[in-house]
matplotlib code that plots the C-alpha trace (Angstrom):
import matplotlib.pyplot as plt

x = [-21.7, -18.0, -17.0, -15.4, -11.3, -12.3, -13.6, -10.6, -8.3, -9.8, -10.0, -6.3, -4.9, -6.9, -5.3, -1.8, -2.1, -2.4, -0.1, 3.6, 6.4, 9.5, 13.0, 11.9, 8.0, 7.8, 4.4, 2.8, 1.0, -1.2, -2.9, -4.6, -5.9, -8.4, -5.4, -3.1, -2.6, 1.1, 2.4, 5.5, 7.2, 8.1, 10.0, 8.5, 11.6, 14.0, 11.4, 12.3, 10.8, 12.5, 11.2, 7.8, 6.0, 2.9, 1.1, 2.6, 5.8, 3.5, 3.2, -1.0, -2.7, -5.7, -6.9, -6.5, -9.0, -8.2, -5.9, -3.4, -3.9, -3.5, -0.3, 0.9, 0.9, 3.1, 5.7, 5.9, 6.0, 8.7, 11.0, 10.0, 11.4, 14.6, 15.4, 14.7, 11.7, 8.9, 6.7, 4.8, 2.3, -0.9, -1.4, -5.4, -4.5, -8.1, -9.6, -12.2, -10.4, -12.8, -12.1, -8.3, -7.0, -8.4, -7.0, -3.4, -3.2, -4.0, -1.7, 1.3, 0.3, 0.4, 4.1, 4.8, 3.9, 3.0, 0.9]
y = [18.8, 17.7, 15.1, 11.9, 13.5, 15.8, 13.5, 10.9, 13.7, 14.8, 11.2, 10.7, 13.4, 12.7, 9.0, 10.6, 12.2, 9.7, 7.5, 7.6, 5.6, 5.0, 2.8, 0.0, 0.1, 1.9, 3.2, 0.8, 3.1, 2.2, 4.4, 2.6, 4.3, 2.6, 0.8, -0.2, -0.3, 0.9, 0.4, 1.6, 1.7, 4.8, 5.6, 9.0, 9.9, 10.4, 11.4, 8.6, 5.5, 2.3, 0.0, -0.3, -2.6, -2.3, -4.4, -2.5, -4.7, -7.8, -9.4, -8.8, -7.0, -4.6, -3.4, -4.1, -7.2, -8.6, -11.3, -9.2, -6.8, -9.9, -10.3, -6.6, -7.5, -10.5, -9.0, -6.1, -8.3, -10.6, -7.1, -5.9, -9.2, -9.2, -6.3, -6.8, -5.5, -7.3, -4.7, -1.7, 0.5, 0.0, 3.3, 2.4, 6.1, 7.6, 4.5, 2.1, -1.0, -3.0, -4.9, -4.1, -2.8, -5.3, -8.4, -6.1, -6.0, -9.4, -10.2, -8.6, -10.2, -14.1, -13.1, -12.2, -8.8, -7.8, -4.8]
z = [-2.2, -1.9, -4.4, -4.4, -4.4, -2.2, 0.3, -0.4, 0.7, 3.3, 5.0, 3.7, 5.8, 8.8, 8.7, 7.9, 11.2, 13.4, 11.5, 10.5, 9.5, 11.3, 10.8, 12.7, 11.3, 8.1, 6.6, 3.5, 1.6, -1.4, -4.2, -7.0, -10.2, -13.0, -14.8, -12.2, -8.1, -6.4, -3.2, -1.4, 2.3, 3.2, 6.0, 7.1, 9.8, 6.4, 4.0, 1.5, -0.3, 1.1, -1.7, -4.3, -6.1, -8.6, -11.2, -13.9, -12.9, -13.6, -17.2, -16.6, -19.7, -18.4, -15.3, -11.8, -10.4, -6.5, -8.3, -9.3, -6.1, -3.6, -6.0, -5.8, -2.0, -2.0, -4.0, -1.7, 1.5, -0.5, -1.0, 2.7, 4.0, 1.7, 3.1, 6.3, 7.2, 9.0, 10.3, 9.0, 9.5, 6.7, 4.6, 2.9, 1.4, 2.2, 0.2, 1.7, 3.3, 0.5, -2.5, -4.2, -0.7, 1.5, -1.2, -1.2, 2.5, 3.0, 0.4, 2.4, 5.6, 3.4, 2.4, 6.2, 6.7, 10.3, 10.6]

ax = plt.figure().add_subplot(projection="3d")
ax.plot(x, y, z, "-o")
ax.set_aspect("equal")
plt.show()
């Protein structure tokens, strides 16, 4: 029976292959572990990290709750939008759009993301 990492990749690399990023639309992708939640805009084309945010960057103490995930998503919009992006591509990362995704994403799309 495959575990949970396994199964996480495997659905990862089957969304990477129908997605990618691109100048004009560049690729949000999000990875969360048990302390903290990251996201970054790549831009697949060059290979490169355009910008990143995560909630280490925040003054929260502890883990990660849909507060400070919905946060996490602003603050990436607010640098998307800065420098001038307004469109991208959403990167769940082979997690379940549910719970700290889900509150990021919609997080990005208040600050005036368009996916």
């Amino acid at each position: 029976m495959p575990n949970i990492k396994d199964r996480r990749l495997r659905i990862k690399l089957s969304i990477r292959h129908k997605i990618e990023g691109t100048p004009a639309r560049p690729r949000l992708s999000v990875f969360k572990s048990n302390k903290a939640i990251y996201a970054q805009v790549i831009d697949d084309s060059k290979g490169h990290t355009i910008l990143a945010a995560s909630s280490k960057e925040l003054e929260s103490k502890g883990g990660v709750n849909l507060e400070i995930s919905k946060t996490v998503g602003k603050k990436i919009a607010e640098k998307a939008l800065a420098s001038g992006i307004n469109e991208i591509v959403f990167d769940r990362n082979g997690y379940l759009y549910h719970g700290n995704i889900k509150a990021l994403a919609e997080g990005a799309r208040e600050g005036g993301l368009k996916f």
